[in-house]
HTML snippet that shows the backbone in 3Dmol.js (N, CA, C, O; Angstrom):
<script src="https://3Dmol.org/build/3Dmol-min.js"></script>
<div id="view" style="width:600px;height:400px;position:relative"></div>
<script>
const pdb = `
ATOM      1  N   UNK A   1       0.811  -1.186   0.000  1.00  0.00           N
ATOM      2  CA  UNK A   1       0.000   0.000   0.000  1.00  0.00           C
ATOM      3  C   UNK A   1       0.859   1.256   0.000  1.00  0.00           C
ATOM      4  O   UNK A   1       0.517   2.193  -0.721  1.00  0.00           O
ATOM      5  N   UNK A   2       1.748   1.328   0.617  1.00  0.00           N
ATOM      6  CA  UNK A   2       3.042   2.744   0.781  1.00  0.00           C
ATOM      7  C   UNK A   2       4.035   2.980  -0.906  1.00  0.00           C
ATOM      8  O   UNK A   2       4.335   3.991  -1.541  1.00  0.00           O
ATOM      9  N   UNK A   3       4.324   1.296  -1.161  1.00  0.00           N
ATOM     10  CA  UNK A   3       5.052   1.592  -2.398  1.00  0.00           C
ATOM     11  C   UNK A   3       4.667   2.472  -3.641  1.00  0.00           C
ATOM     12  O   UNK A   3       3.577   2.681  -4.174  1.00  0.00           O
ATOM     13  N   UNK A   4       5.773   2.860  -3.884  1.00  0.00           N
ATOM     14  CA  UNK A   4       5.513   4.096  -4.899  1.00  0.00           C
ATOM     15  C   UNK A   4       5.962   3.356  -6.131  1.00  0.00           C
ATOM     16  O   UNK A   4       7.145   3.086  -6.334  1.00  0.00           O
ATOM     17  N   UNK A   5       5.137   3.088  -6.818  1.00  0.00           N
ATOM     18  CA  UNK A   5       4.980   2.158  -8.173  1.00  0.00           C
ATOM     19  C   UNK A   5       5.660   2.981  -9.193  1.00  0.00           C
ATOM     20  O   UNK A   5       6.257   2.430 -10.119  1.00  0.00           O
ATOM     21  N   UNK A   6       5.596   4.525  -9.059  1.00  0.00           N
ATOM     22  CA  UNK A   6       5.912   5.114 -10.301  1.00  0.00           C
ATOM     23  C   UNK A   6       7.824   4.936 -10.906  1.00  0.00           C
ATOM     24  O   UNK A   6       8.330   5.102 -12.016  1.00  0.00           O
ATOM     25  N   UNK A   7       8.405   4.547  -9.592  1.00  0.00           N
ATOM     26  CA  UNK A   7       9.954   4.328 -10.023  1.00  0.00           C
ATOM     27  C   UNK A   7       9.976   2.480 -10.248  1.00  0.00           C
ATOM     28  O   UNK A   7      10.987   1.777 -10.229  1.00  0.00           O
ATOM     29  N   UNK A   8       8.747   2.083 -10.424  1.00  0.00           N
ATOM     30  CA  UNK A   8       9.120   0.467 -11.142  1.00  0.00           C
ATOM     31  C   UNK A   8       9.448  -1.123 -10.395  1.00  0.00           C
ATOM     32  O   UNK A   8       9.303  -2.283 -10.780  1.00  0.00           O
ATOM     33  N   UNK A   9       9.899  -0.556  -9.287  1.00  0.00           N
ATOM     34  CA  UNK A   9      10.183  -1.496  -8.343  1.00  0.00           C
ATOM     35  C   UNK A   9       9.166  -2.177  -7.130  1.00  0.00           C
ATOM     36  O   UNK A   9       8.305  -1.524  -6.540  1.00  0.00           O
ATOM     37  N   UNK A  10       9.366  -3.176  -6.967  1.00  0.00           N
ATOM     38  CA  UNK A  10       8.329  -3.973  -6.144  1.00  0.00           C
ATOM     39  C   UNK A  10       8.494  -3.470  -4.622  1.00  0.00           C
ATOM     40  O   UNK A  10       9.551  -2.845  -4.549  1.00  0.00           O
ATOM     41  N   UNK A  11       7.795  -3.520  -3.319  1.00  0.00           N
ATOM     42  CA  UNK A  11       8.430  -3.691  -2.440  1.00  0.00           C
ATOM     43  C   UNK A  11       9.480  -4.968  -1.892  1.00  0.00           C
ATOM     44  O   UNK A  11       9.306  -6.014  -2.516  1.00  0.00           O
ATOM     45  N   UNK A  12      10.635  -5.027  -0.717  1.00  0.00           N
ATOM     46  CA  UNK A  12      11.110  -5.648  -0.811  1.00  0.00           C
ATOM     47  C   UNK A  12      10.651  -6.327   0.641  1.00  0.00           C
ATOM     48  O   UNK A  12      10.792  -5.749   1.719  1.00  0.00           O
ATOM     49  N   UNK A  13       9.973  -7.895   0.450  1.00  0.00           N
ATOM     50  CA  UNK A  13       9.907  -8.394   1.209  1.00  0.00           C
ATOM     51  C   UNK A  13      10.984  -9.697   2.246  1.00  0.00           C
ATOM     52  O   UNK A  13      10.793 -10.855   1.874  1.00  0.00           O
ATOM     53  N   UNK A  14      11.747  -9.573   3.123  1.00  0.00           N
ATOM     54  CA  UNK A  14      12.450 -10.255   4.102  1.00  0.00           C
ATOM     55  C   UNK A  14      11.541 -11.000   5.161  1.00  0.00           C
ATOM     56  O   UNK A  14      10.709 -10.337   5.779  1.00  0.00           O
ATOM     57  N   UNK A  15      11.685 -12.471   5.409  1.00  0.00           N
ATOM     58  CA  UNK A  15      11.026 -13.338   6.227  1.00  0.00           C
ATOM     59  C   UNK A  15      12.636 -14.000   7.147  1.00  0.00           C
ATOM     60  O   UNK A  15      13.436 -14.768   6.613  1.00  0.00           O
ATOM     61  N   UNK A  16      12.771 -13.440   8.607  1.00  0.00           N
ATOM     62  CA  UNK A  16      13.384 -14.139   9.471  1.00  0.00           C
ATOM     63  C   UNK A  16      13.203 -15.144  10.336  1.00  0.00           C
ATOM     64  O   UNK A  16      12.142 -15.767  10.349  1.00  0.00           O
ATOM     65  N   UNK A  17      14.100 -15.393  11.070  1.00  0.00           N
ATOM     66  CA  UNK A  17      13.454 -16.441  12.061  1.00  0.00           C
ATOM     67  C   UNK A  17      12.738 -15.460  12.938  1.00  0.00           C
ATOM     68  O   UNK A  17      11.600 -15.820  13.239  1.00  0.00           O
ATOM     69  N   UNK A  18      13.045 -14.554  13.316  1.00  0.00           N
ATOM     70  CA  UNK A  18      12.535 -13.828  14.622  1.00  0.00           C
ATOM     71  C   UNK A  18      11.340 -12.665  14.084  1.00  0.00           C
ATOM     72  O   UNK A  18      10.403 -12.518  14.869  1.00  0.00           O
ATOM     73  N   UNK A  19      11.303 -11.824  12.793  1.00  0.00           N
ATOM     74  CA  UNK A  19      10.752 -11.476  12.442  1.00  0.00           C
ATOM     75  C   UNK A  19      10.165 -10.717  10.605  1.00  0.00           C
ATOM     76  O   UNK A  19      10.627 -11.338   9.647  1.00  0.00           O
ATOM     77  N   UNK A  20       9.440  -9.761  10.342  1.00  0.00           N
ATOM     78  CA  UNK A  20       9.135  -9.716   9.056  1.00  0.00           C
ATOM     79  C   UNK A  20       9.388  -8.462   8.976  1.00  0.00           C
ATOM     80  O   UNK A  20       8.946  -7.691   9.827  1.00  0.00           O
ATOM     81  N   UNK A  21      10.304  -7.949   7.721  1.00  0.00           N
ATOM     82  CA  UNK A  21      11.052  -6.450   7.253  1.00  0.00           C
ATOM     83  C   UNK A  21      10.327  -6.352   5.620  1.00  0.00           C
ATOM     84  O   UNK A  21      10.438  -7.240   4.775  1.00  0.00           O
ATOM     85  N   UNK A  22       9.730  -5.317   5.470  1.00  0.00           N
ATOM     86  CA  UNK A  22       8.300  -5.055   4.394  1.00  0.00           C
ATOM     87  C   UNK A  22       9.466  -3.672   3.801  1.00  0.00           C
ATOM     88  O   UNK A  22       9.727  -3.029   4.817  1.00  0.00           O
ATOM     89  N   UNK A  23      10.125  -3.109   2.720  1.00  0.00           N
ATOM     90  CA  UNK A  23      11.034  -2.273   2.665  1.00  0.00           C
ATOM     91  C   UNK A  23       9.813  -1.509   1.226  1.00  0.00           C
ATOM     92  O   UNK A  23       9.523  -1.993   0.132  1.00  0.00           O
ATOM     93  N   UNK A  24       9.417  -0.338   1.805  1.00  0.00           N
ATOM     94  CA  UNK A  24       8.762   0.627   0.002  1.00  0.00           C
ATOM     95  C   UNK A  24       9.551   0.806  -0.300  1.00  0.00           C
ATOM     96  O   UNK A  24      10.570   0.684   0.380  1.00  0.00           O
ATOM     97  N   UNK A  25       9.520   1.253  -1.660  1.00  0.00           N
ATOM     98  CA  UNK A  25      10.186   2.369  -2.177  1.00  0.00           C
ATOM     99  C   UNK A  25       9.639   3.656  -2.162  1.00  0.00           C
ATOM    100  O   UNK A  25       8.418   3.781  -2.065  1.00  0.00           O
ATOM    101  N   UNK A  26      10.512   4.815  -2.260  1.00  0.00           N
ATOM    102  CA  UNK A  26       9.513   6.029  -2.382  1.00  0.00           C
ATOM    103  C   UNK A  26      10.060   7.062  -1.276  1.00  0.00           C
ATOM    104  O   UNK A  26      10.821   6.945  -0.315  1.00  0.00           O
ATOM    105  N   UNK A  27       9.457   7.942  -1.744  1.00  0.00           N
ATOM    106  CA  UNK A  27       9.575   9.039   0.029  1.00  0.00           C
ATOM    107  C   UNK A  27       8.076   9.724   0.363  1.00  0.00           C
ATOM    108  O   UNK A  27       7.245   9.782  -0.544  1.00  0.00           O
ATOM    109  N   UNK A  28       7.828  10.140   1.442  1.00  0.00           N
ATOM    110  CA  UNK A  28       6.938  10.674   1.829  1.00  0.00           C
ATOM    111  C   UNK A  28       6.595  11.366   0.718  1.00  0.00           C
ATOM    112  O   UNK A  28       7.376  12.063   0.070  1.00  0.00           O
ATOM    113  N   UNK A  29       5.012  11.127   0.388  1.00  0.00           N
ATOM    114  CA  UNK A  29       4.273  11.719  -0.709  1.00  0.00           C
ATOM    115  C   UNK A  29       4.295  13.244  -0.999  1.00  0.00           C
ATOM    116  O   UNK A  29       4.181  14.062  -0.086  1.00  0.00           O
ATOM    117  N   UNK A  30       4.452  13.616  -2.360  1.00  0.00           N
ATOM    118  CA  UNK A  30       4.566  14.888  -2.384  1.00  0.00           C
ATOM    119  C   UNK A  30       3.089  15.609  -1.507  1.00  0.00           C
ATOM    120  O   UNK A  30       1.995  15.046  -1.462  1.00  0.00           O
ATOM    121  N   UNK A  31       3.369  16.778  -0.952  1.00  0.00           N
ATOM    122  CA  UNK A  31       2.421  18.028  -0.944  1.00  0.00           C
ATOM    123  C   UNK A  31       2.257  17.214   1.239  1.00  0.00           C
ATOM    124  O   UNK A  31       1.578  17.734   2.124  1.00  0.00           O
ATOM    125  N   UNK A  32       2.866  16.322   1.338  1.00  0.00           N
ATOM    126  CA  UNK A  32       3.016  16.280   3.123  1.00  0.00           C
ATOM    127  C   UNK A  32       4.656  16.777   3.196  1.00  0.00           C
ATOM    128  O   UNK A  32       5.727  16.677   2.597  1.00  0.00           O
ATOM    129  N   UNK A  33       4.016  17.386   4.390  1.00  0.00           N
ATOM    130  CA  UNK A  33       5.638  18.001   5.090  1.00  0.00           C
ATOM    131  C   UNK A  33       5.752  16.339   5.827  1.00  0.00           C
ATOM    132  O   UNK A  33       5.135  15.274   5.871  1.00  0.00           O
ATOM    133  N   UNK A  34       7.060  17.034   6.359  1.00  0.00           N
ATOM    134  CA  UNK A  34       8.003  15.904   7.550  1.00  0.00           C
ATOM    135  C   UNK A  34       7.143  15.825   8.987  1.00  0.00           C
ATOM    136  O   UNK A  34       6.787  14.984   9.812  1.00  0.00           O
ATOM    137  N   UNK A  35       7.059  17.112   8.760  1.00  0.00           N
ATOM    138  CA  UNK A  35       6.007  17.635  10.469  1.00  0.00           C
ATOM    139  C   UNK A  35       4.287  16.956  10.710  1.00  0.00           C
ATOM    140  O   UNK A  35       3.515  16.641  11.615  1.00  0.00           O
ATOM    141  N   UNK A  36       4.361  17.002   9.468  1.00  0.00           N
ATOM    142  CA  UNK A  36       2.557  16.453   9.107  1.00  0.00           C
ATOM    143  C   UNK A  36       2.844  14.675   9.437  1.00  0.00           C
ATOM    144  O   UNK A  36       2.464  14.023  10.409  1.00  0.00           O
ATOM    145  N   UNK A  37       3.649  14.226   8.234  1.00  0.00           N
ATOM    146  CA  UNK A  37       3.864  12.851   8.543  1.00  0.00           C
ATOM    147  C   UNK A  37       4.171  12.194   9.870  1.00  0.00           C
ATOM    148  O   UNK A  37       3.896  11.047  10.222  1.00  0.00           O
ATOM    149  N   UNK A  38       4.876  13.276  10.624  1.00  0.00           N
ATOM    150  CA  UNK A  38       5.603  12.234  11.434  1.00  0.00           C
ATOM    151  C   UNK A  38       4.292  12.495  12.864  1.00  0.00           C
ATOM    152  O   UNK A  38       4.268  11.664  13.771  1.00  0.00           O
ATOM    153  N   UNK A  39       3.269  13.743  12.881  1.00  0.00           N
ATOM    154  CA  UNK A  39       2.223  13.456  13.304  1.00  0.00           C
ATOM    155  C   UNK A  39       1.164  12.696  13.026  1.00  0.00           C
ATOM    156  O   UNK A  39       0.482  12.218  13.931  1.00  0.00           O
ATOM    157  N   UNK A  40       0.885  12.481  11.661  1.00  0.00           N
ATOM    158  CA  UNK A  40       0.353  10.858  11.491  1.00  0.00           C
ATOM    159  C   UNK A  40      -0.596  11.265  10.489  1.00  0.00           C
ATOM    160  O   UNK A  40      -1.251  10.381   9.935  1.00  0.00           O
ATOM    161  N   UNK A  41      -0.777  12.528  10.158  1.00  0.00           N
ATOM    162  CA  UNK A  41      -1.548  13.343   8.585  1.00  0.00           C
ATOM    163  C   UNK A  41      -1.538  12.470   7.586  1.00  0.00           C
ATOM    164  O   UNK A  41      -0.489  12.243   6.984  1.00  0.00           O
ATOM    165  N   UNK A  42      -2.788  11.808   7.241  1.00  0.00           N
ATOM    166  CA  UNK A  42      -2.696  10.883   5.933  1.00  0.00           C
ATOM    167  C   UNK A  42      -2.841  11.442   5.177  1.00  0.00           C
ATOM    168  O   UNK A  42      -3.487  12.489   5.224  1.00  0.00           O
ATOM    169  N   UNK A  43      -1.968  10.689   3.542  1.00  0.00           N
ATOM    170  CA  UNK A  43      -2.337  11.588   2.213  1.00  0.00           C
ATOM    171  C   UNK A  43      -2.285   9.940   1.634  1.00  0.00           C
ATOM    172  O   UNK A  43      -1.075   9.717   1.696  1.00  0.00           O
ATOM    173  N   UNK A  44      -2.760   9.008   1.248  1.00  0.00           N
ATOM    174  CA  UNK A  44      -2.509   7.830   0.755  1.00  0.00           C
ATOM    175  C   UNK A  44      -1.760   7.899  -0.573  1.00  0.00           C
ATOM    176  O   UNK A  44      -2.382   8.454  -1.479  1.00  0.00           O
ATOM    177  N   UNK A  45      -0.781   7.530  -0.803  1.00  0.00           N
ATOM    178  CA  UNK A  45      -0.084   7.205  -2.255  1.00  0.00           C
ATOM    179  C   UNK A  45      -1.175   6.368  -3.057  1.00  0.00           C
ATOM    180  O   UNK A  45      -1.621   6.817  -4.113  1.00  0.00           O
ATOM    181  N   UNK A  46      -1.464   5.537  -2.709  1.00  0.00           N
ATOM    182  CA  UNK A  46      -2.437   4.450  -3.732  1.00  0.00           C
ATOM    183  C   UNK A  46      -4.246   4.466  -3.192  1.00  0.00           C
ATOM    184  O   UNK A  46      -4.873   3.667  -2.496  1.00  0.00           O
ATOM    185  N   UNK A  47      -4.562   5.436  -3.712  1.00  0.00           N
ATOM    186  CA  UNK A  47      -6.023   5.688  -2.856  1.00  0.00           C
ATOM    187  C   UNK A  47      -6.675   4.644  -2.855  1.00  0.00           C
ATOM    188  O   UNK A  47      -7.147   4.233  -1.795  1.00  0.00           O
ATOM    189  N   UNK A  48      -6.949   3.629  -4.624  1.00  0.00           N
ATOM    190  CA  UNK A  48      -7.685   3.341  -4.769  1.00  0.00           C
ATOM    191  C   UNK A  48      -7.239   2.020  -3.742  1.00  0.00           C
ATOM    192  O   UNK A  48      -7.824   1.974  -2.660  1.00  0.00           O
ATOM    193  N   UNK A  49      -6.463   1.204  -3.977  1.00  0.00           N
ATOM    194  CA  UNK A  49      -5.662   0.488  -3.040  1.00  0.00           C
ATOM    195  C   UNK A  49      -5.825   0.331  -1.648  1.00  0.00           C
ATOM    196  O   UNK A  49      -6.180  -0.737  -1.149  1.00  0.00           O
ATOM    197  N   UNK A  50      -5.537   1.532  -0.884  1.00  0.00           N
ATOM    198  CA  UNK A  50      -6.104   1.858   0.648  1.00  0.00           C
ATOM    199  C   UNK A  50      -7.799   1.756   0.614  1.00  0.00           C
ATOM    200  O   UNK A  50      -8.224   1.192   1.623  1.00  0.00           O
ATOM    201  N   UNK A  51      -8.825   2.172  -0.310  1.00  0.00           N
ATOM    202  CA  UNK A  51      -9.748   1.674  -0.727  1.00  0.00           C
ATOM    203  C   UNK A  51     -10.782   0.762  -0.304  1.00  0.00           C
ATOM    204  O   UNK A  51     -11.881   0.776   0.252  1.00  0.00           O
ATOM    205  N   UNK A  52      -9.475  -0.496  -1.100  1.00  0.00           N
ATOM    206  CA  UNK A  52     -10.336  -1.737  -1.104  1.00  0.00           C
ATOM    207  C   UNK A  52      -9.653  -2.298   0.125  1.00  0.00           C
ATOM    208  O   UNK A  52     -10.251  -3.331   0.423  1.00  0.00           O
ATOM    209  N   UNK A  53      -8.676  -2.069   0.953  1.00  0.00           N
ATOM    210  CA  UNK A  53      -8.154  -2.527   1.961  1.00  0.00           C
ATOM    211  C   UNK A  53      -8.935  -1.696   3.333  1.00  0.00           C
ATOM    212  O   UNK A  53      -8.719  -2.075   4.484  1.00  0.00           O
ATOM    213  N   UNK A  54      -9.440  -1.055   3.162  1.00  0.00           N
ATOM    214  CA  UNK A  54     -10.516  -0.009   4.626  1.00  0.00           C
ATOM    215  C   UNK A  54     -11.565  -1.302   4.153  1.00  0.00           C
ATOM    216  O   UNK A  54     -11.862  -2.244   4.888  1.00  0.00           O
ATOM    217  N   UNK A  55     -12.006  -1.120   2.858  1.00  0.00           N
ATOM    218  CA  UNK A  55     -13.652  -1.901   1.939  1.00  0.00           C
ATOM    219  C   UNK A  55     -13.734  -3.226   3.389  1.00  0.00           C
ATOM    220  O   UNK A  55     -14.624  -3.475   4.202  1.00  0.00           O
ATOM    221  N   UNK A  56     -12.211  -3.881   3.139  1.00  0.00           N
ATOM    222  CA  UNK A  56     -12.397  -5.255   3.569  1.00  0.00           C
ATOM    223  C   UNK A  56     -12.097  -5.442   4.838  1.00  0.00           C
ATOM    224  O   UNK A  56     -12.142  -6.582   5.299  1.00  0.00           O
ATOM    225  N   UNK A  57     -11.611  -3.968   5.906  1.00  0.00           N
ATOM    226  CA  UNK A  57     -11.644  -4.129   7.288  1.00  0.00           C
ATOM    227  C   UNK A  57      -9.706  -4.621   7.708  1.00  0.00           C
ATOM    228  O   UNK A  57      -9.437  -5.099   8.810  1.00  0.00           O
ATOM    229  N   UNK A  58      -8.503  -4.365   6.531  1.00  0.00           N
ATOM    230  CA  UNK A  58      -7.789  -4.396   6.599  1.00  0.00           C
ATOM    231  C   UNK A  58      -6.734  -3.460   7.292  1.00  0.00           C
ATOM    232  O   UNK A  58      -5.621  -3.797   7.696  1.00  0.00           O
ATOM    233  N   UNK A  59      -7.376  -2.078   7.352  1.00  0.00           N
ATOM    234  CA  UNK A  59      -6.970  -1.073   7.741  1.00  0.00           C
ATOM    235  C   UNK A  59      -7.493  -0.656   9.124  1.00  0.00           C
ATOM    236  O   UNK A  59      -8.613  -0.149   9.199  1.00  0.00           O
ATOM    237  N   UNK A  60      -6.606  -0.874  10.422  1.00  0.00           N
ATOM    238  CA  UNK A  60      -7.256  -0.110  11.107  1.00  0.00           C
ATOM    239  C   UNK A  60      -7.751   1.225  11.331  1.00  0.00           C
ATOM    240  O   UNK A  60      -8.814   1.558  11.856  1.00  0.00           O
ATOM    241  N   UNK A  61      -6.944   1.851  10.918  1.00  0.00           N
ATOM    242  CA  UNK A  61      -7.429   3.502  10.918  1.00  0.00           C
ATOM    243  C   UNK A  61      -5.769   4.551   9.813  1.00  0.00           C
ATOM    244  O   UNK A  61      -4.569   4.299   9.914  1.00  0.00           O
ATOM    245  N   UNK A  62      -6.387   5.551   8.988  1.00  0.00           N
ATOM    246  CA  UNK A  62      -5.508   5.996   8.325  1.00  0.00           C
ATOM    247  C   UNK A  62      -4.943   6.732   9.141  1.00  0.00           C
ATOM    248  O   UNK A  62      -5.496   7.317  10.072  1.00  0.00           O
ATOM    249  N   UNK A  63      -3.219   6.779   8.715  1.00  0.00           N
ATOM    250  CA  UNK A  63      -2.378   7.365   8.945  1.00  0.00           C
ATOM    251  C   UNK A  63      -1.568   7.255  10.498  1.00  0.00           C
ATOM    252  O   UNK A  63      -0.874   8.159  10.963  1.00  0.00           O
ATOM    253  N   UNK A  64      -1.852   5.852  11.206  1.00  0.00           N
ATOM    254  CA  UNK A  64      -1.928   5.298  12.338  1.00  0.00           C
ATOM    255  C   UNK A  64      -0.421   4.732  12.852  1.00  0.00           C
ATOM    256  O   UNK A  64       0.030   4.638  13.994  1.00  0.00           O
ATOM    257  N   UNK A  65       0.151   4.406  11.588  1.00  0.00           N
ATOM    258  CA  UNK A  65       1.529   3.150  11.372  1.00  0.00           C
ATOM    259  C   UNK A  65       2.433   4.181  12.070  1.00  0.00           C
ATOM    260  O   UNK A  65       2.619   3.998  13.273  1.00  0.00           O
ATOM    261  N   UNK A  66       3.033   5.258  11.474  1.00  0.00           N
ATOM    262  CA  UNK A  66       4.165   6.000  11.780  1.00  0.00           C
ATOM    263  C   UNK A  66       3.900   6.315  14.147  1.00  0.00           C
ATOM    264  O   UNK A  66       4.679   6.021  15.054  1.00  0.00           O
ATOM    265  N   UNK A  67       2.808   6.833  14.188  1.00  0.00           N
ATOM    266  CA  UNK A  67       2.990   7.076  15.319  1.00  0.00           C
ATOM    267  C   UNK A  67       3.023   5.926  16.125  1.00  0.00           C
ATOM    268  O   UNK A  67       3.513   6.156  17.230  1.00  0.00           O
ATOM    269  N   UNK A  68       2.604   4.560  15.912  1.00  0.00           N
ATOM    270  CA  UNK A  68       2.802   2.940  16.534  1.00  0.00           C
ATOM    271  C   UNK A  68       4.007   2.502  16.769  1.00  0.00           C
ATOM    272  O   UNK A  68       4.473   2.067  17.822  1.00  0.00           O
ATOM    273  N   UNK A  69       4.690   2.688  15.339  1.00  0.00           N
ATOM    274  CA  UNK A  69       6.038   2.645  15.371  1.00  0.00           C
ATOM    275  C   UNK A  69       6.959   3.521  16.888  1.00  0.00           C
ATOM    276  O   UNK A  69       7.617   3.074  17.828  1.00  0.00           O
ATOM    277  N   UNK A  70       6.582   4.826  16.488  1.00  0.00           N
ATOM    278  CA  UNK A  70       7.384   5.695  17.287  1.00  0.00           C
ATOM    279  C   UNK A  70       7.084   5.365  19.119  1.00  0.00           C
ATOM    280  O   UNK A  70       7.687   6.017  19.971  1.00  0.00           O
TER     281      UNK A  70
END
`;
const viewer = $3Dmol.createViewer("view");
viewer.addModel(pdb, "pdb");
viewer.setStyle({}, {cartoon: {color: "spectrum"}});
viewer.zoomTo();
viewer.render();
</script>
């Protein structure tokens, strides 16, 4: 859902023994600051995508990941 399709590349998925590393490509979507993102301001890269993933109850809530992390 984060990968930025327009430079061609897949995301890169890693499976460990201990755990799972999901790598986009891309940088924070144009027209969000650093300040917006890292407060948790959604702008979805792939709308339609985020979409059908809210549609099916996949998403807990937008723009949620970055502040979980932190």
């Amino acid at each position: 859902m984060h990968n930025d399709y327009i430079y061609g590349a897949p995301s890169k998925i890693e499976l460990f023994s201990d755990h799972l590393e999901i790598t986009s490509i891309g940088r924070i979507p144009q027209g969000l600051s650093y300040d917006d993102f890292f407060k948790g301001v959604s702008l979805p890269r792939n709308r339609e995508l985020m979409r059908v993933f809210s549609d099916v109850k996949l998403v807990e809530s937008l723009g949620s990941g970055v502040q979980c992390i932190f």
